[in-house]
C-alpha positions in Angstrom: -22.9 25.6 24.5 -21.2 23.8 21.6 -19.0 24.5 18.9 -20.0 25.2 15.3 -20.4 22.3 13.2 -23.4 19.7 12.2 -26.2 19.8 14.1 -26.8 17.5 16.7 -30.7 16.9 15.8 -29.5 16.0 11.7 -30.1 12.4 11.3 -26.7 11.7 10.3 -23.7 9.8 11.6 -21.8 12.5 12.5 -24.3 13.8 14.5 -24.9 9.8 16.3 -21.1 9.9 17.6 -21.4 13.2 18.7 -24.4 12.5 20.8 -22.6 9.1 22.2 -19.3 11.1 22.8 -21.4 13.5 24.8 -23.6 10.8 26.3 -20.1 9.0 27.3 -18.6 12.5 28.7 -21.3 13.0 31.0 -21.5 9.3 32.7 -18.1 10.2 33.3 -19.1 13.3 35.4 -21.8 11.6 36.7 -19.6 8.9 37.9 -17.2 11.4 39.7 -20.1 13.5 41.3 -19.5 17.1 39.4 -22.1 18.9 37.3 -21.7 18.5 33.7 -20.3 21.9 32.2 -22.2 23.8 29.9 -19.6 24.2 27.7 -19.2 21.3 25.0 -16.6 22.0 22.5 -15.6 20.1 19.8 -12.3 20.3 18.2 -11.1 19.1 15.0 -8.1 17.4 15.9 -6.1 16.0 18.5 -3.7 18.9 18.3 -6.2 21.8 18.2 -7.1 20.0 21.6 -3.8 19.8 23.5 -3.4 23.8 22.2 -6.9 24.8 23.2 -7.8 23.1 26.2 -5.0 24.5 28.5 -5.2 27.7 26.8 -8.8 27.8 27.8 -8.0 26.3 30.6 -5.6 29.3 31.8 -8.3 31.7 30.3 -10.8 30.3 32.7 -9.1 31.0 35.9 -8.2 34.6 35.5 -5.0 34.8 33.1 -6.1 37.3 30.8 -2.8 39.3 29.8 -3.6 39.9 26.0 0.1 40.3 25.6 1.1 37.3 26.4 -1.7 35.0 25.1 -0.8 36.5 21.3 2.7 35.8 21.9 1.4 32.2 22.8 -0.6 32.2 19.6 1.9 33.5 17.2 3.9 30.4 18.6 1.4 28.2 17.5 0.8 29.8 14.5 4.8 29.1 13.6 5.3 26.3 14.7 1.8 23.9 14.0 0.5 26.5 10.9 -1.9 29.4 10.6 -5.3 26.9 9.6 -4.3 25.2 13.1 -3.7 28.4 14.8 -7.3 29.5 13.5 -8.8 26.2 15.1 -7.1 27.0 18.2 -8.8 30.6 18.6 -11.9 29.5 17.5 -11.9 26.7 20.2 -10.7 28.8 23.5 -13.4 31.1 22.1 -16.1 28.7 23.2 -14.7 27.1 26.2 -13.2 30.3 27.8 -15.7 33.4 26.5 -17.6 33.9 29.8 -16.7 31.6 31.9 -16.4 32.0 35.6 -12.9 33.0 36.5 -10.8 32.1 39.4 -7.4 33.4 39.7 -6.7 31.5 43.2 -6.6 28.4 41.4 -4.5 27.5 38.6 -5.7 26.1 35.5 -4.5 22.5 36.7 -6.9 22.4 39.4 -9.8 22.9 36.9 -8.8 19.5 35.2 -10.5 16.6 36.0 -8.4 13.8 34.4 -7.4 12.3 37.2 -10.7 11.4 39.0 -12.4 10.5 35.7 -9.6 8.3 34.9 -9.9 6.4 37.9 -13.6 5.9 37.3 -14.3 5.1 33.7 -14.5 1.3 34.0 -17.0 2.2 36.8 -18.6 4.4 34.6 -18.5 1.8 31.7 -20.3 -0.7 34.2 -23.1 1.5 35.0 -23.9 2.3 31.4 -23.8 -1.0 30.2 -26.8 -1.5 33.6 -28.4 1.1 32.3 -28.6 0.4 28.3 -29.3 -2.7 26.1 -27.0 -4.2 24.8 -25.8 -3.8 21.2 -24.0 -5.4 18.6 -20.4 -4.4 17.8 -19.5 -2.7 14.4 -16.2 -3.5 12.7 -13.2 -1.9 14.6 -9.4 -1.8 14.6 -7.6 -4.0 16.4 -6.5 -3.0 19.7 -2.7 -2.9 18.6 -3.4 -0.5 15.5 -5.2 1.5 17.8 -2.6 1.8 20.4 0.2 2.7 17.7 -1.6 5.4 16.2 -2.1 7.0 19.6 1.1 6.6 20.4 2.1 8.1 17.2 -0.3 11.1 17.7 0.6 11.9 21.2 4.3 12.4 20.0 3.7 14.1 17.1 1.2 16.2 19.4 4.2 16.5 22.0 6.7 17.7 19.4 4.3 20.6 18.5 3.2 21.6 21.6 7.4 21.7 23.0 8.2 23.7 19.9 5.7 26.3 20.4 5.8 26.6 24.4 8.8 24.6 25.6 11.5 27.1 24.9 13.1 29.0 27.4 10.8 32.0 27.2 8.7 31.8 30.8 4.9 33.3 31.6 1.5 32.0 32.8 0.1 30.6 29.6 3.5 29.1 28.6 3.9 27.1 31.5 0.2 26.1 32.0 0.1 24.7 28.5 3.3 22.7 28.5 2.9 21.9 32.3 -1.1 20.7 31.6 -0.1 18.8 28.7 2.5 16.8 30.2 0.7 16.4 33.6 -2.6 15.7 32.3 -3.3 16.1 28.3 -2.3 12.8 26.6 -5.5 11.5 28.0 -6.3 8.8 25.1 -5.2 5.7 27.7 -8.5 4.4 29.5 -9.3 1.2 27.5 -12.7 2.2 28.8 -13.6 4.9 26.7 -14.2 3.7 23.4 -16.4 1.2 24.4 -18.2 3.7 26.4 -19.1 5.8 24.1 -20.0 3.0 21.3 -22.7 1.9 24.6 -24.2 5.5 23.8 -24.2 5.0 20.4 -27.5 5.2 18.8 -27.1 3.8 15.2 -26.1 0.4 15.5 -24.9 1.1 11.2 -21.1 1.3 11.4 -20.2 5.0 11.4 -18.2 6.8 8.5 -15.0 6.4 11.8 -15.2 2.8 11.6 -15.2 2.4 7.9 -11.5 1.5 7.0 -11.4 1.3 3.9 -10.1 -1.6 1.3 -7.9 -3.1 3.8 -10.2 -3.4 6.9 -10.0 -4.8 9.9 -11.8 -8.2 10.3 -15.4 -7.8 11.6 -15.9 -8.3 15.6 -15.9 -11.8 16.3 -17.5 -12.5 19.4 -15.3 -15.7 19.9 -12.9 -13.6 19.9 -10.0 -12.7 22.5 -11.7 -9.4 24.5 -8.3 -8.4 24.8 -7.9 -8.2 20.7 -10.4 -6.2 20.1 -11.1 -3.9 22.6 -9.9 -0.5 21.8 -7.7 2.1 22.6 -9.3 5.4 23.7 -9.1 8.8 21.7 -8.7 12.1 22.8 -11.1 14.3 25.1 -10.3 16.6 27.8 -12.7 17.1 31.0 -12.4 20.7 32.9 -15.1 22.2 35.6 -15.7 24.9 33.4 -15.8 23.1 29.5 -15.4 19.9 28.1 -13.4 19.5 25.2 -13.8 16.6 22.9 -11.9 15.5 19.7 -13.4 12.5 17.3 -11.4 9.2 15.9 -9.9 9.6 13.2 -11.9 10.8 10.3 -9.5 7.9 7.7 -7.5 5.0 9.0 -5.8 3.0 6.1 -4.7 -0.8 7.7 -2.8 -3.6 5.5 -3.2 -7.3 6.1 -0.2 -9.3 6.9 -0.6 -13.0 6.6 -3.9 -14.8 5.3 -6.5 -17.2 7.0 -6.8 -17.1 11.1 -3.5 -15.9 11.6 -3.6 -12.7 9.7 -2.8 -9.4 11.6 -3.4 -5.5 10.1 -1.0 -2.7 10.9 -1.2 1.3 10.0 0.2 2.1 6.1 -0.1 4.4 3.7 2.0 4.9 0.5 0.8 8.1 -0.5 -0.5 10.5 2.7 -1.1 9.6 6.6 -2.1 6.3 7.8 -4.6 8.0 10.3 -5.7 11.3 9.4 -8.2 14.0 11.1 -11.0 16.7 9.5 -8.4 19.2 9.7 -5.7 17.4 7.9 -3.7 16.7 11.1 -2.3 13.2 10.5 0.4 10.6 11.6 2.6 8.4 8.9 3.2 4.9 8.7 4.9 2.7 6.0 4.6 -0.9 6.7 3.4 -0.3 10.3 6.7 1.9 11.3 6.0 5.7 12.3 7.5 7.8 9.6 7.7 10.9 9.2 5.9 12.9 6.5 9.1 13.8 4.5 9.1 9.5 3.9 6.3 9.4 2.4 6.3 11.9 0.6 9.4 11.1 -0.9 10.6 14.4 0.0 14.0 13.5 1.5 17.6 14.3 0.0 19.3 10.9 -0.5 22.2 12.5 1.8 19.3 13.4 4.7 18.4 9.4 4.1 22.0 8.1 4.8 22.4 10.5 7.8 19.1 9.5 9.3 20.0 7.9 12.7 16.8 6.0 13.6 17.8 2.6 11.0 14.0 1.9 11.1 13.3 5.4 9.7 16.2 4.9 7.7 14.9 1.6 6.0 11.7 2.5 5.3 13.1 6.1 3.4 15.0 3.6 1.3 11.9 1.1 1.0 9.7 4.5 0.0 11.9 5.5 -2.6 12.6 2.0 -4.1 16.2 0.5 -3.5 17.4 0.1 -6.9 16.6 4.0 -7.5 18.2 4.8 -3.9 21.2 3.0 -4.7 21.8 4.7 -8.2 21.2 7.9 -6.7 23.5 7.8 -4.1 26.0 6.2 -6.5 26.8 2.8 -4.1 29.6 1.1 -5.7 29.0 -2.5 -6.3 31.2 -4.8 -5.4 31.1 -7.7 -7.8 28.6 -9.0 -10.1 24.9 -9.7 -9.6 24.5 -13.4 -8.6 21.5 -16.0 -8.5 20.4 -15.8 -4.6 20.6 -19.7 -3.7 17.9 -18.7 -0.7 15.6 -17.4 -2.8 15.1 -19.0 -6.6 14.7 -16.6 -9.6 15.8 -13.6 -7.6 19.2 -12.0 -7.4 21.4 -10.8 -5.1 23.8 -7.9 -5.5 25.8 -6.1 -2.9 27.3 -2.4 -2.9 29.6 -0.3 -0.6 28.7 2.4 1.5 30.8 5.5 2.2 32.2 5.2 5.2 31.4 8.6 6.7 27.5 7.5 6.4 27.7 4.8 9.1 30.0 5.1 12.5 31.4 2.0 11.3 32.3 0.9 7.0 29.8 -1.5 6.1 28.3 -2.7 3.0 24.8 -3.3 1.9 23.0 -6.7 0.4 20.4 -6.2 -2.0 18.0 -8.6 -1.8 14.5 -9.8 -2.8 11.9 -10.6 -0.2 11.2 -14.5 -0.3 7.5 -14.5 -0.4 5.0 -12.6 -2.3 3.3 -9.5 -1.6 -0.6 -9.2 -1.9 -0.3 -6.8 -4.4 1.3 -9.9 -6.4 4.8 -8.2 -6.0 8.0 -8.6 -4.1 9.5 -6.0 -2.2 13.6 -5.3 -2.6 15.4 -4.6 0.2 18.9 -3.8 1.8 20.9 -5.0 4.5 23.9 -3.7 6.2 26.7 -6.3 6.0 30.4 -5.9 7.5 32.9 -4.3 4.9 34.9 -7.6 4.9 32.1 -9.0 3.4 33.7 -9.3 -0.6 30.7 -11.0 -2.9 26.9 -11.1 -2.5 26.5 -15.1 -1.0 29.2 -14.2 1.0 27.3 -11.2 2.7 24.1 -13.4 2.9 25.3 -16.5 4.5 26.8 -13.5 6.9 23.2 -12.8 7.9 21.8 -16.0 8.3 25.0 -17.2 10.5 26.2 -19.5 7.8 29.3 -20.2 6.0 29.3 -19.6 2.3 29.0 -23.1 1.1 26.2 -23.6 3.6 23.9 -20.7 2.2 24.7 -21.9 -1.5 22.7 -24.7 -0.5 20.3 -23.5 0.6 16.5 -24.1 0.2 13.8 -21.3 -0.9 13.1 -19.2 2.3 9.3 -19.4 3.6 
C-alpha cells in the first residue's frame, strides 16, 4: 500500500527515485532476513517522518486511546503548524489503518534500525553484484550534505521536544520522544544514498540533484571517494510499514574559492538553503545554520545584540548589512573614519557597544573584507575589539597581534 502522490508507473523522475528508494528499502530487508511490509508510505518531509513513524509505530502495537493520540496531535498541530499536523494524520493513516496489532510489544521493538544499519554496506555490496554499473550524476559534496542533515535533525529535534518532551507523561508521548531519540535520526549510513542511486533507473540527473546556479562540480571519477560520497537522508524501517522521506526537493550551494581548490557550502539570502515539498526547510547564510528570523530579516536589533551564539550573532548583523545595523542600534563612533593601511581604498571605522550587550565592554571594527566577492562585491563586517581600543588602526593591529605602527604598514591582505 502506498501513499497518495504520483504514480509509480508515470514516466517521470519523481516516479524513478521513488522506485530506487523502494528498490534500496527492500535490499535492505532482504539483507536482514524480514519480509518487506506492505505498507510503503511516503512522507513529505523529514519532520512529518519523525511525527508519523512512531506515532504509527505506537498505533501498530495496540495503543489506541483516542484521547490521548488527539492530545498528541493538537501538540503537533501547535507546536510544528496545522499543514504539518495534516501530513502527520494523513501519514499514520496509511502505515497504522489495519495493521496487525501487538500490545506485548512496544512500538520500539517493531523498529528495525538497528539491524538494517548494521547491514547496509552489505546490502550496498550485493546490489552493486547484482546491477550494472552506472554513471554518477552531479551531487553535493559529502560535507554540504552532512551539514544540512545535521541541521535538519536539530531543527527536527526541537519540534519533536516541544510537542512531546514536556512533562505531560502517556504511551504515545513517550514512544515518540523515546523512538526518536533511540532510533529516528536515521540519515547516518554513508551507504544509503549510493544505494538507492544503484536502483536508480534513469541515469538523467533527477530534479533532487539539480542545484541550481551555484552547483556542485560534476562527479569526477579521479576524485577522492571520500569527497563525494554522500550523506544519507531520512527513511524509517518498521515490521509493519516502511516510511520513506525524499532529498531535498531545493538545495542552494555557493562556491568559495576558484580553480581546483574551490569548495561549496549551504546559502541562501532570501529562504532555506535546503528545503522540502512541504516547505519544511533549514537556513544557512554563508554556510552557518541560522535560524529563519536571520534571514528573513525578522529580528529586533535588540534580539541581535542579545543573541548569545556570536556566530548566529554575526551573520544577523551580516543579513541586515553593518552600516544599517550600526545606525540602527545607534553605536557611537569613536573617532573618525580612516584609510585601512591592510586593505587599500577601503576604510575602517570603529564604534562602541553598550556595555550591557556583551558580559564584558568592548568595541566593534568595521571593516571591509580584503578580497572580492563573486558577485563583484565586498562584504562589510565587524569585529569585537577591547574597549581600551581608542581609534580604528589601533583596534586592527589589535586583531592581527600587531602594534599600531606595524599594521600602518602594512601590505594589502590576500
Amino acid at each position: 500500500m502506498n501513499s497518495p502522490g504520483p504514480e509509480p508507473d508515470r514516466d517521470d523522475d519523481a516516479a524513478v527515485e521513488r522506485r530506487a528508494w523502494e528498490s534500496a528499502a527492500r535490499a535492505c530487508y532482504r539483507e536482514i532476513g524480514v519480509p518487506f511490509p506492505e505498507r510503503v508510505v511516503w512522507v513529505p518531509s523529514p519532520l512529518v517522518g519523525a511525527f508519523a513513524a512512531p506515532i504509527a509505530a505506537c498505533l501498530s502495537t495496540g495503543h489506541r486511546n483516542s484521547r490521548v493520540l488527539e492530545s498528541v496531535y493538537r501538540a503537533v498541530d501547535g507546536t510544528a503548524g496545522e499543514s504539518v499536523g495534516h501530513a502527520v494524520r494523513a501519514a499514520v493513516r496509511v502505515a497504522a489503518d489495519g495493521a496487525a496489532s501487538d500490545p506485548v510489544h512496544g512500538a520500539a521493538a517493531t523498529a528495525l534500525h538497528d539491524e538494517i544499519a548494521a547491514t547496509m554496506a552489505s546490502a550496498l555490496a550485493s546490489a552493486a553484484r547484482d546491477l550494472p554499473a552506472r554513471e554518477e550524476g552531479r551531487t553535493a559534496p559529502a560535507g554540504v550534505l552532512h551539514l544540512v542533515a545535521d541541521a535538519t535533525d536539530a531543527a527536527v529535534r526541537a519540534a519533536v521536544d516541544a510537542a512531546v518532551g514536556g512533562p505531560r507523561q502517556d504511551t504515545i508521548r513517550g514512544e515518540v520522544r523515546r523512538l526518536w531519540r533511540a532510533h529516528l535520526a536515521f540519515q547516518r549510513s554513508g551507504s544509503w544514498l549510493p544505494l538507492v542511486d544503484r536502483f536508480r533507473q534513469d541515469t538523467d540527473t533527477p530534479p533532487e540533484h539539480d542545484l541550481g546556479q551555484d552547483t556542485a562540480p560534476p562527479h569526477d571519477s579521479g576524485q577522492d571517494p571520500a569527497l563525494s560520497a554522500p550523506a544519507g537522508w531520512w527513511w524509517w524501517p518498521f515490521l509493519d510499514f516502511v516510511m520513506l522521506c525524499p532529498r531535498p526537493a531545493e538545495l542552494h550551494l555557493e562556491q568559495v574559492g576558484e580553480g581546483a581548490g574551490a569548495t561549496h557550502r549551504p546559502h541562501r539570502a532570501d529562504g532555506p538553503a535546503a528545503g522540502w515539498s512541504d516547505g519544511f526547510g533549514v537556513y544557512f547564510w554563508h554556510g552557518t545554520q541560522v535560524t529563519r528570523a536571520v534571514i528573513d530579516d525578522t529580528l529586533t536589533t535588540d534580539e541581535i545584540l542579545r543573541e548569545t551564539n556570536a556566530e548566529i550573532r554575526r551573520c544577523a548583523i551580516e543579513r541586515r548589512g553593518w552600516d544599517r545595523f550600526i545606525d540602527e542600534a545607534g553605536l557611537e563612533q569613536i573617532g573618525s573614519a580612516v584609510p585601512d593601511p591592510g586593505n587599500p581604498g577601503q576604510t575602517l571605522t570603529l564604534h562602541d557597544v553598550p556595555e550591557d550587550i556583551y558580559t564584558t565592554h568592548v568595541r566593534v571594527l568595521l571593516c571591509t573584507n580584503g578580497t572580492v566577492e563573486r558577485d563583484g562585491t565586498r562584504r562589510r563586517f565587524g569585529l569585537t575589539v577591547p574597549a581600551g581600543c581608542t581609534d580604528p588602526i589601533q583596534a586592527a593591529a589589535w586583531t592581527y597581534g600587531l602594534t599600531p605602527a606595524q599594521y600602518a604598514g602594512a601590505q594589502r591582505r590576500s
